[in-house]
C-alpha positions in Angstrom: 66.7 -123.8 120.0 65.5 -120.2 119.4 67.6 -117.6 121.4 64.5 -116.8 123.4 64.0 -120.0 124.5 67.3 -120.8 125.4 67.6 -117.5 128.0 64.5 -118.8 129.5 66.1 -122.7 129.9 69.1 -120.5 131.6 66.7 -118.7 134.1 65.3 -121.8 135.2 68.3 -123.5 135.6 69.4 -121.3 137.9 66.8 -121.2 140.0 66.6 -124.6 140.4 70.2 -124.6 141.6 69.6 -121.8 144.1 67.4 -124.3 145.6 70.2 -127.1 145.8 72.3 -127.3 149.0 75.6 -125.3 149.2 77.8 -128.4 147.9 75.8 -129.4 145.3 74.8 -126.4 144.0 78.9 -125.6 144.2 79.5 -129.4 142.4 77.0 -128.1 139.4 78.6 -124.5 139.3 82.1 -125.8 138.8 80.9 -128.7 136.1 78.9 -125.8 134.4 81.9 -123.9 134.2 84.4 -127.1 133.6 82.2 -128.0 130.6 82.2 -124.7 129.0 85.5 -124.7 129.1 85.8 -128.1 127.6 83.1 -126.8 124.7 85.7 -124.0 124.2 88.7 -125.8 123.9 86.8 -128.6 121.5 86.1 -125.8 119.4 89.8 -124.7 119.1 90.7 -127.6 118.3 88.5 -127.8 115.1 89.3 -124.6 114.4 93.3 -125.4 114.5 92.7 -128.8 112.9 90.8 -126.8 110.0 93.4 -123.9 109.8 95.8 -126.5 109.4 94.2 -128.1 106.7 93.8 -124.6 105.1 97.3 -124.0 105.3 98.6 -127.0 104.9 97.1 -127.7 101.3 98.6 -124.5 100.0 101.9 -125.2 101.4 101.5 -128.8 99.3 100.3 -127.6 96.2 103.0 -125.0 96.1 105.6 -127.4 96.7 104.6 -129.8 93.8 104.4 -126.4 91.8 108.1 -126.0 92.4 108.8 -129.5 92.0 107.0 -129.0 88.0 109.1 -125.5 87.5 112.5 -127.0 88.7 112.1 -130.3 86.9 111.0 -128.3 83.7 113.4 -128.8 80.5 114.1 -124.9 80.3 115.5 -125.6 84.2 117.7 -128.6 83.4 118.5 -128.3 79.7 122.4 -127.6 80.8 122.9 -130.6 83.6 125.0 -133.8 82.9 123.3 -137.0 83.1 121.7 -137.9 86.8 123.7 -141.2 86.3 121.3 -144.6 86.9 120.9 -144.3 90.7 119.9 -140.8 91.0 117.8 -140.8 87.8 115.7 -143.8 89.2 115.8 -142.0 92.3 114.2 -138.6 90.5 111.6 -141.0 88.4 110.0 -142.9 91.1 110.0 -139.7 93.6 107.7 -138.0 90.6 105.6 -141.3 91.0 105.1 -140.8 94.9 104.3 -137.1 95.1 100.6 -137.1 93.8 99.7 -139.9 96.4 100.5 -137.0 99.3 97.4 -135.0 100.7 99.5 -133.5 103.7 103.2 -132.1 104.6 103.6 -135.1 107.1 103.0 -137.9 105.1 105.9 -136.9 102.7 107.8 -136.7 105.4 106.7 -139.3 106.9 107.9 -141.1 103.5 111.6 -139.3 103.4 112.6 -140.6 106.5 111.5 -144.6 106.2 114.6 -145.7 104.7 112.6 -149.1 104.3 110.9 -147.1 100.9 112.3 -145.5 98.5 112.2 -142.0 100.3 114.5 -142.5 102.5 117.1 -140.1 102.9 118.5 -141.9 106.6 118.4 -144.9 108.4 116.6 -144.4 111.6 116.7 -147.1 114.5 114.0 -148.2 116.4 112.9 -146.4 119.3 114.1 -148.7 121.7 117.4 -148.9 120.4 117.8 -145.0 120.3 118.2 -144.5 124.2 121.6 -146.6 124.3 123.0 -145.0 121.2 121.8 -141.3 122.5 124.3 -142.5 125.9 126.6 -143.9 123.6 127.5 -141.1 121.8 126.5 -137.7 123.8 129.8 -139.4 126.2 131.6 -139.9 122.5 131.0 -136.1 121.4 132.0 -135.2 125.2 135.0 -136.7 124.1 135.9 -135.6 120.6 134.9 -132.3 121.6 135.3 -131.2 125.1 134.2 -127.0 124.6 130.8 -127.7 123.5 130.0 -130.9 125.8 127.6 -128.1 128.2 125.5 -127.9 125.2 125.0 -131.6 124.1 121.4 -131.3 126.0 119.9 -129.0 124.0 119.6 -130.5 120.3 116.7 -132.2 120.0 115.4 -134.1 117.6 112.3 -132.2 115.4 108.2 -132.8 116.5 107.5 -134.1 113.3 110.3 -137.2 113.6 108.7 -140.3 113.0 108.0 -141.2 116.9 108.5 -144.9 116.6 111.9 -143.9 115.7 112.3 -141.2 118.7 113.2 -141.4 122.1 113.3 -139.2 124.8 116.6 -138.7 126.6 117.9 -136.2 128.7 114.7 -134.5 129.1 114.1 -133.9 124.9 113.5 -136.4 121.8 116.4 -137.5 120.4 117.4 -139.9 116.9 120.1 -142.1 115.5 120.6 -139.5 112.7 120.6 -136.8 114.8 123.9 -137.6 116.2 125.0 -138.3 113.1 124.5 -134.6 111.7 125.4 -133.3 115.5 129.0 -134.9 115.5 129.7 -133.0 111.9 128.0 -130.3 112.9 130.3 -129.8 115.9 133.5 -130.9 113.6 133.0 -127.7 111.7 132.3 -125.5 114.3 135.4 -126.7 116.3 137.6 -126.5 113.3 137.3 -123.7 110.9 138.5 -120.7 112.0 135.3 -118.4 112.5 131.5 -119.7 113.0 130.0 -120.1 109.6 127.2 -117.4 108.8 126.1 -118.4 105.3 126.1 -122.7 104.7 125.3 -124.3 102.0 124.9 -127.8 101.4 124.8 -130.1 98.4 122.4 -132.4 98.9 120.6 -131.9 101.9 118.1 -135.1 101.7 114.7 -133.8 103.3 116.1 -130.6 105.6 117.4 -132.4 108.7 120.7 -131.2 108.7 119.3 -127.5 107.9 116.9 -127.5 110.4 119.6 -128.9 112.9 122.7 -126.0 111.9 119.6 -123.4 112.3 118.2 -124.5 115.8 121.6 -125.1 117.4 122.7 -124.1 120.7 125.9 -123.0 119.9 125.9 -121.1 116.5 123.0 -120.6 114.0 123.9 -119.5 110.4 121.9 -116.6 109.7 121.4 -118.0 105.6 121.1 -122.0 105.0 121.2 -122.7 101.4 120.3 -126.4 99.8 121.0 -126.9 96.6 120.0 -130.5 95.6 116.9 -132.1 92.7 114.1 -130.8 92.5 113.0 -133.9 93.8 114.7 -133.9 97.3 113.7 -130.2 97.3 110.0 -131.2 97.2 110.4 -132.8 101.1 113.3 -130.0 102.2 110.4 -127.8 101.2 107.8 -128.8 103.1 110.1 -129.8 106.1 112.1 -126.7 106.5 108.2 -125.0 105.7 106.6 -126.7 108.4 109.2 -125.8 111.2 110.5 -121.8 110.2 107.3 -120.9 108.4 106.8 -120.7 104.5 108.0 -116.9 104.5 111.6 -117.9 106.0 111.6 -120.5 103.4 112.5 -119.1 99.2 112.7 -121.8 96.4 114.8 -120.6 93.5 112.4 -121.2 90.5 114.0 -118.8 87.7 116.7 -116.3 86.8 114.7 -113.5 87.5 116.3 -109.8 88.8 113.6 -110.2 92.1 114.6 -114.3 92.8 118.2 -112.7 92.4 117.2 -110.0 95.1 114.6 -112.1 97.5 117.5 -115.2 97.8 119.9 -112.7 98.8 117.6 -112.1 102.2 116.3 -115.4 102.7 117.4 -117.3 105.8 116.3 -120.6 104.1 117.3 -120.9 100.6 116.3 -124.0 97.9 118.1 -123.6 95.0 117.7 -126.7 92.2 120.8 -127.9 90.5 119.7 -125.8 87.3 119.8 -122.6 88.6 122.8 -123.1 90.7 124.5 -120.2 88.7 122.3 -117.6 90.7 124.0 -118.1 93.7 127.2 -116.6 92.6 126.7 -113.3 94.3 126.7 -114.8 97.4 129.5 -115.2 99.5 129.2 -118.9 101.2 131.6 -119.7 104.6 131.3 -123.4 104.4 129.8 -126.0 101.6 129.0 -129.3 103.0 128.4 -132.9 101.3 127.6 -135.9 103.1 126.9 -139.8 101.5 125.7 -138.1 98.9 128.7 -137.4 96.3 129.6 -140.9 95.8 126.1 -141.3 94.4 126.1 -139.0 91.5 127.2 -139.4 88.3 130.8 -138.3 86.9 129.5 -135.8 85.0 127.8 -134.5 88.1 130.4 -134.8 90.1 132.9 -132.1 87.7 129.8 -130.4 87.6 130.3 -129.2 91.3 133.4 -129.3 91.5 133.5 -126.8 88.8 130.9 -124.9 90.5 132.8 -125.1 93.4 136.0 -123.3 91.8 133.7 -120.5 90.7 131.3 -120.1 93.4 133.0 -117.6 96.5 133.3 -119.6 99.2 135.6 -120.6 101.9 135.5 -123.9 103.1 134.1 -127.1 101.9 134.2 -130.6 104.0 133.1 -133.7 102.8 132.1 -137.2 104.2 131.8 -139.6 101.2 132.7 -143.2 100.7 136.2 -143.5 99.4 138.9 -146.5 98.6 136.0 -148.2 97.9 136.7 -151.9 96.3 136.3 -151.7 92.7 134.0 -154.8 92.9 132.1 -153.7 95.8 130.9 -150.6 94.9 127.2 -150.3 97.0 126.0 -147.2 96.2 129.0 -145.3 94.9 128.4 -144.5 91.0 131.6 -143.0 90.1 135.3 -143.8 90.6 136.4 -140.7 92.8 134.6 -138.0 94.7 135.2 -135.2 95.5 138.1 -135.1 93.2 138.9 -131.4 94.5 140.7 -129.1 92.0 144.3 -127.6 93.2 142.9 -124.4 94.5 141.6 -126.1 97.5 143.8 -126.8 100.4 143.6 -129.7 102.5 143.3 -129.0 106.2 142.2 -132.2 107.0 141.9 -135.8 106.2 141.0 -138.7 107.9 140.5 -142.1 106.2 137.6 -144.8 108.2 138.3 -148.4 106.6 135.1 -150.8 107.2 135.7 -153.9 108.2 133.2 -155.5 105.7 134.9 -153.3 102.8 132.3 -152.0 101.3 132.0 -148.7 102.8 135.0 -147.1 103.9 134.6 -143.3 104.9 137.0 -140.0 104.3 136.5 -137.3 105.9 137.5 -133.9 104.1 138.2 -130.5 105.3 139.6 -128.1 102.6 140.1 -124.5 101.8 140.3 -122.5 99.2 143.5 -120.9 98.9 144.6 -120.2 95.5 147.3 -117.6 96.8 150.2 -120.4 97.9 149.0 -122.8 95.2 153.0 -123.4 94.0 154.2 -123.8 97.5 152.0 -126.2 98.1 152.9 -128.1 94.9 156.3 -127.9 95.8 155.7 -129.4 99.2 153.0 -131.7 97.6 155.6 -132.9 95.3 158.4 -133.8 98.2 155.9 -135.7 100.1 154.7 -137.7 97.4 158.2 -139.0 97.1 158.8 -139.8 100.7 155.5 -141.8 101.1 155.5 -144.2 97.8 158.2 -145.3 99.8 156.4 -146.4 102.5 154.1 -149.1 103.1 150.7 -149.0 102.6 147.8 -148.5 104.2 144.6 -146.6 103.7 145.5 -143.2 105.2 148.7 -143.6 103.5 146.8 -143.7 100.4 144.2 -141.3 101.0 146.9 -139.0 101.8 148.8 -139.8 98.4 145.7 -139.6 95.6 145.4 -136.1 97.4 148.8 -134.7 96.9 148.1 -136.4 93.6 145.3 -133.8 92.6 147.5 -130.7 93.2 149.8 -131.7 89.9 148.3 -134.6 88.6 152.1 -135.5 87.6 151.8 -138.6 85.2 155.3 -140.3 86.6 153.5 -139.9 90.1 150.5 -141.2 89.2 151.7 -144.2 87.3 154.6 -144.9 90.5 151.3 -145.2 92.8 149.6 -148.0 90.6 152.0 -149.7 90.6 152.2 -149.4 93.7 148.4 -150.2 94.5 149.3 -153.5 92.6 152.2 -154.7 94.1 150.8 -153.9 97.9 147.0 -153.2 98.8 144.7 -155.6 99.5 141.9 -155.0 96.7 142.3 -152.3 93.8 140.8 -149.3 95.0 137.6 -147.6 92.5 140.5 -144.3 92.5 143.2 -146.3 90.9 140.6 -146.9 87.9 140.0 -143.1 87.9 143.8 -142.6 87.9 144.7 -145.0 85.0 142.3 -143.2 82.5 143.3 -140.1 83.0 146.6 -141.0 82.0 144.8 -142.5 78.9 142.8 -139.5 78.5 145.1 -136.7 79.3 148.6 -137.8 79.6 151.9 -136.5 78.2 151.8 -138.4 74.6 155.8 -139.7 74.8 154.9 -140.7 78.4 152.0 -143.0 77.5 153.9 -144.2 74.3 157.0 -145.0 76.5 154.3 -146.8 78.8 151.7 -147.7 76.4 151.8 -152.1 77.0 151.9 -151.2 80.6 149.2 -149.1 80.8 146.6 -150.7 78.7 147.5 -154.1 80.8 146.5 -151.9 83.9 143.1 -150.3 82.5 142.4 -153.8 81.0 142.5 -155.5 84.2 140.5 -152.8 86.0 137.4 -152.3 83.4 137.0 -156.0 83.9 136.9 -155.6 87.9 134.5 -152.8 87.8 132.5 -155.1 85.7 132.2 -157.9 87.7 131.8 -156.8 91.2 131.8 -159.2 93.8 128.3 -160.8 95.0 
């Protein structure tokens, strides 16, 4: 309809209306005026639904870009071997990232644990309101100064919502508390609030986007450093909620990446170019069910990084004492295997009763500065408990005084002692007996050498036929 046409239609409309009684004629003004404003919100709509799209696609495109860079050959020519579970992992993520047209649906895909994108198992949404009560009175408990604030972490708008509840007046998860009750052990236990976190692994950027939104202290830098290929989601994720400009990937070893990941709040860094975060100074490194999964080789490789890196603390929640024939996802013998330099402030061994996945939990500092005192008290200990029975803290709490000396009469008094008096042989006793083979005192392992191979013998054929 021509413009002229439609000012007359308008002129006649109203006089017809002028003609109408006052009710109706007030019924027709306020639906006139109701449906305009229905036209006008319609219209925002589609124009938010196409902005999205717009900005969306970029953000997509740009993460698969990073995904290309990071998983270059010039950008992993110096890591060990992913090991089978990650490298399968890292193949069939590559498959899966075409098939994406928006931010959500790979999201989406990192938290179904039913496919091979998940990161987390998420309960139902039925189930979530008992556990939410369950354990907001269990963190009330653990940790009495921060019970006010339990309320107010909430679970992220783009959860999947058949696996989100509302509780307490804000949607809440299974993982959620998960992340929450670590969250709160750090910030109850080390000394000062962290300000600059980094985490190994950090699966899609749950546990980033829950340290930076919560209500009791924010770190003002999160750094991930994890594959490429878990980076791709942590991208898009961490994108989606702080905005792509709070959000810097790490795709070279250039002087302006050097300067931009230095004021970053959110930081990706891929395994390869873990080197350029040396001239940061990190408060706390985190690893959660992740460590156990990596290879050896990967495993020294952060540990390594870890010695040379300046940073403070480091905790860690991994599987540990696992059975040598019921390994589940572990893929090397013992992790972390932390270096001397670190001190232990604390340790806390979680058996399972099936005894497949028993949990240690791992607070350490770096403090090279009383390294011989704690040997020396290291050393006094180790004595006093090979003479006590047992059990699984009691071992925990031996393999780590082991690591401050590594002394090969130690090491070889606790296998036998594993032998004579746990339950199952533990995957760190295999890592123990060949590093004596490997790095041993020569007259030691000569004076021991029937012994010994008898030991690794019986072990490589445990880890080699695992239990069904």
């Amino acid at each position: 309809m021509s413009p002229y046409l439609k000012s007359r239609f308008r002129s006649v409309a109203r006089h017809v209306v002028l003609l109408l009684p006052p009710t109706a004629r007030r019924l027709v003004t306020e639906w006139v005026t109701l449906s305009r404003r229905c036209a006008a919100l319609e219209k925002r709509c589609r124009h938010l639904e196409t902005v999205k799209g717009e900005s969306d696609r970029p953000l997509m495109e740009q993460a698969r870009q990073h995904l290309a860079l990071a998983s270059a050959p010039l950008a992993t020519a110096n890591l060990p071997h992913a090991g089978v579970r990650w490298k399968t992992y890292s193949d069939r993520t590559q498959e899966f990232v075409a098939r994406f047209t928006e931010p959500l649906d790979a999201i989406r895909f990192a938290q179904d644990a039913s496919c091979h994108g998940g990161f987390e198992t998420r309960l139902e949404k039925a189930l979530v309101p008992a556990v939410a009560a369950a354990e907001e009175e269990r963190l009330a408990r653990d940790f009495p100064s921060f019970a006010d604030s339990l309320s107010l972490w909430a679970e992220s708008i783009y959860a999947d919502p058949d696996t989100t509840a509302h509780y307490n007046g804000r949607p809440v998860s299974s993982p959620m508390y998960w992340i929450m009750s670590y969250c709160l052990f750090c910030l109850d236990r080390l000394p000062k609030a962290p300000n600059v976190v980094c985490e190994i692994g950090g699966g899609y950027g749950g546990p980033a986007r829950l340290w930076l939104t919560n209500p009791i202290h924010r770190p003002s830098k999160y750094i991930i450093v994890d594959l490429p290929e878990s980076l791709f989601f942590s991208e898009l994720y961490l994108a989606k909620h702080f905005g792509t400009e709070q959000v810097f990937y790490v795709g070279d070893r250039s002087a302006a990446t050097a300067r931009k990941l230095t004021s970053a709040p959110v930081v990706l860094c891929p395994n390869g170019y873990i080197d350029m975060l040396a001239p940061l100074a990190i408060d706390l490194v985190i690893n959660t069910n992740s460590m156990q999964e990596m290879s050896e080789a990967y495993v020294d490789f952060f540990m390594d990084w870890l010695d040379r890196q300046d940073c403070s603390f480091f905790i860690s929640i991994n599987y540990a004492l696992q059975n040598l024939q019921i390994l589940r996802e572990s893929m090397n013998t013992w992790s972390p295997r932390m270096r001397a330099v670190w001190k232990t402030l604390f340790l806390a061994h979680y058996p399972d009763p099936e005894g497949g996945r028993p949990t240690q939990i791992g607070l350490y500092e770096k403090s090279p500065h009383d390294l011989v005192e704690r040997q020396a008290d290291a050393a006094k200990t180790l004595t006093e408990l090979l003479s006590t029975p047992l059990d699984g803290h009691t071992l925990a709490t031996l393999i780590d005084l082991l690591r401050l000396s590594m002394n090969e009469t130690a090491i070889f008094s606790l296998l036998r002692k594993i032998r004579a008096e746990y339950p199952f042989t533990p995957k760190e006793a295999s890592y123990l007996v060949n590093w004596l083979v490997d790095h041993g005192d020569r007259a030691f392992l000569v004076a021991h050498q029937d012994e010994i191979e008898t030991v690794k013998k019986r072990f490589d054929g445990l880890i080699k036929n695992p239990k069904v």
